[in-house]
C-alpha positions, 0 to 999 in steps of 0.5 A: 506076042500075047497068048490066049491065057494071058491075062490082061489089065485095063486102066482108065484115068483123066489127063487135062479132063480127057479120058485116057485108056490103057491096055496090058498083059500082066505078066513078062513073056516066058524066059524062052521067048525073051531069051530070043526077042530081049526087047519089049516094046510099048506103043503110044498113040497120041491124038487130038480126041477134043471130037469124036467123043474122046475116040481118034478120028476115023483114018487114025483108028484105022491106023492103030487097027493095022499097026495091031494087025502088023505087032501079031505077025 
């Protein structure tokens, strides 16, 4: 559940020569909210991005969009 004054970081690295790119708010959420949801979670994607210049196929993009879509309700 992020906020819009949240701040967020963006980190990139190489693994094996191929581009990793990471995405995450600064901060833990208010004690309010973790006193009613104790659990943080962290979703990883993997997928082969030897094509598509480094980027998942198509189907799998779709995939991770709706998955964002769905962590917001």
């Amino acid at each position: 559940m992020a906020f819009a004054e949240d701040t967020w970081s963006v980190g990139e690295a190489k693994i094996q020569g191929k581009p990793v790119v990471y995405k995450f708010i600064n901060t833990a959420p208010p004690a309010s909210i973790r006193q009613k949801l104790p659990w943080l979670t962290v979703i990883s994607w993997k997928y082969d991005g030897s094509e598509n210049n480094g980027m998942p196929p198509k189907i799998i993009n779709q995939a991770m969009s709706s998955s964002k879509m769905l962590s917001k309700q």
